[in-house]
N, C-alpha and C positions, 0 to 999 in steps of 0.2 A: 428979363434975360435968363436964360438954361443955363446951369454951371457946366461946362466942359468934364466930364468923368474920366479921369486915368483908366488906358485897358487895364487889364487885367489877364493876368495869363491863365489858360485852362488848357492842361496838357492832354487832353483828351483832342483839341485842337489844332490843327498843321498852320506853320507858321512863315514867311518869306523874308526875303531880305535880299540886297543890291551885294555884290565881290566888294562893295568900297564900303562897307556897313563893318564898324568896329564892335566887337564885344572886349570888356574890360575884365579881367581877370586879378583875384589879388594874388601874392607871392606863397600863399598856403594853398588855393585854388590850383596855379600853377606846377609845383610840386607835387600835388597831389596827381594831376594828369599826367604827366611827365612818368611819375615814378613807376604808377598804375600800365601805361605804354611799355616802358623798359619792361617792368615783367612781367609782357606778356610775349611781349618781341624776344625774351632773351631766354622761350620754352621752346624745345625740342620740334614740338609742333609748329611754331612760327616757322622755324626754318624751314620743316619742309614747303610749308606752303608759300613760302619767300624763291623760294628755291625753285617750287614747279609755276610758281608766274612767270620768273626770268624763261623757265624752258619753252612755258608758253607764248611769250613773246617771241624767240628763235621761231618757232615751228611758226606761229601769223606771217614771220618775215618772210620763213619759207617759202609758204604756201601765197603772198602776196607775187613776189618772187616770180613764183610760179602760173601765176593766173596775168601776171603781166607779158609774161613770154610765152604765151599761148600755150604752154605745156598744160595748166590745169584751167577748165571751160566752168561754165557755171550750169549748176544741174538744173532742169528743167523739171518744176514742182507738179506734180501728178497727182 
C-alpha cells in the first residue's frame, strides 16, 4: 500500500477553492486583518478612490441609461 502524502503548500503555486469552502481564522489572525483594512480605508487616499468608484458607478448608469434609449450606439472597432 502508498501512504497518502498531505499537499503541501508552494506559494509560488495558484490555488482553487468552491464560495462554500471555509477558511478558519483565529481572534489575533482576525484582528490583525480587520485593523490592517481600517487603516488603510481610514487614509485620505482611500477616500478618494471610494469616492471616484461611487462616481464611476453614476456615470456606467449613465451611459447604460443611455445605450438603452438609443441615445448612445455602440462604436464599431476599426
Amino acid at each position: 500500500m502508498s501512504e497518502q502524502q498531505t499537499p503541501s503548500y508552494n506559494p509560488n503555486k495558484k490555488y482553487t477553492w468552491t464560495p462554500d469552502d471555509s477558511f478558519t481564522l483565529s481572534g489575533g489572525e482576525f484582528g490583525l486583518i480587520l485593523n490592517a483594512l481600517r487603516a488603510v480605508l481610514n487614509t485620505e487616499e482611500a477616500a478618494r478612490i471610494l469616492i471616484a468608484n461611487e462616481a464611476n458607478k453614476i456615470v456606467e448608469g449613465a451611459l447604460q441609461r443611455a445605450v438603452e434609449s438609443g441615445v448612445a450606439k455602440e462604436a464599431s472597432e476599426e
